[in-house]
C-alpha positions in Angstrom: 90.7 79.9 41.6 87.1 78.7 43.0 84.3 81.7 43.4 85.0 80.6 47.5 88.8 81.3 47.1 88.3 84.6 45.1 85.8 85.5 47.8 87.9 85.2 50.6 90.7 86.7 48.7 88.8 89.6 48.1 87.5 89.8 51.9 91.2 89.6 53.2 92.2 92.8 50.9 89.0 95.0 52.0 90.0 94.5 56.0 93.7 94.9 54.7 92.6 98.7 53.6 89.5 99.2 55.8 92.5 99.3 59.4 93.3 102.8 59.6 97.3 102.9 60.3 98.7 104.3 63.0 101.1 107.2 62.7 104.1 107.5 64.4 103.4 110.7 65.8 99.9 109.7 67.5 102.1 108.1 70.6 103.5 110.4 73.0 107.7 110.3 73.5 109.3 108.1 75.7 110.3 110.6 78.0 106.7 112.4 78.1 105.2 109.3 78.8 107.3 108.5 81.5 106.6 112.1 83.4 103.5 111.7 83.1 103.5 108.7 84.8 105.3 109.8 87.8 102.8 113.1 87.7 100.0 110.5 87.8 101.4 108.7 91.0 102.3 112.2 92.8 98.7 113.0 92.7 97.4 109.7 93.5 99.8 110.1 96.6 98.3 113.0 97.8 94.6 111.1 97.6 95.7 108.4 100.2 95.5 108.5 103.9 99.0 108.4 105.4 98.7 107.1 108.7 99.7 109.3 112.0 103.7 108.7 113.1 102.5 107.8 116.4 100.3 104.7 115.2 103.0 103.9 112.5 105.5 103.1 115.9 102.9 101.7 118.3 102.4 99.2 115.7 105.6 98.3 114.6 106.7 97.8 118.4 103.5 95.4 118.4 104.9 93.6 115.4 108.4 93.6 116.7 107.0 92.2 120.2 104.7 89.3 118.8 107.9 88.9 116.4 109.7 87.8 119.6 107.7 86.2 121.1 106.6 83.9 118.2 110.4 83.3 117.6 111.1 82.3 121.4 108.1 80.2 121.4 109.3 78.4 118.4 112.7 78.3 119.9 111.9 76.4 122.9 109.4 73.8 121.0 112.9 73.2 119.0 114.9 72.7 122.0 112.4 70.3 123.5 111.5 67.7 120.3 115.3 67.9 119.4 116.1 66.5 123.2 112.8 64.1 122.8 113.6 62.9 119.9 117.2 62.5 121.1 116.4 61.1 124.4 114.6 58.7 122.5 117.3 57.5 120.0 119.1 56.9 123.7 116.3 54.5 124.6 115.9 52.1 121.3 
């Protein structure tokens, strides 16, 4: 072996021991982990700002109005380019 090859071998082997090893035991179980999850998500639901029921329904009846109205607007542009585009095909 070269002095460059022997060097690098030798590099390779220090790093090789110089990485502690991680034990088993350092991670937490499964199951600890996963209650501590939801513990972490119960408090972080307690931090937000819930909205008041009464502006939770005035706004979904908005979205459920402009809902309708989008879908009837939409509905009669349909109706009228299908009958153009029809009445058209009639002409030619």
């Amino acid at each position: 072996m070269s002095d460059k090859e022997v060097k690098t071998v030798e590099k390779a082997e220090k790093t090789k021991a110089e990485k502690p090893k991680k034990a088993k035991k350092d991670k937490p179980s499964l199951w600890k982990r996963i209650t501590g999850w939801f513990k972490s998500v119960k408090s972080e639901a307690k931090k937000v700002s819930w909205a008041s029921w009464k502006s939770v329904r005035t706004n979904s009846i908005i979205v459920i109005v402009v809902v309708i109205v989008i879908a009837i607007a939409l509905g009669l542009l349909d109706f009228v380019f299908t009958n153009a585009i029809s009445g058209l095909g009639k002409l030619f």
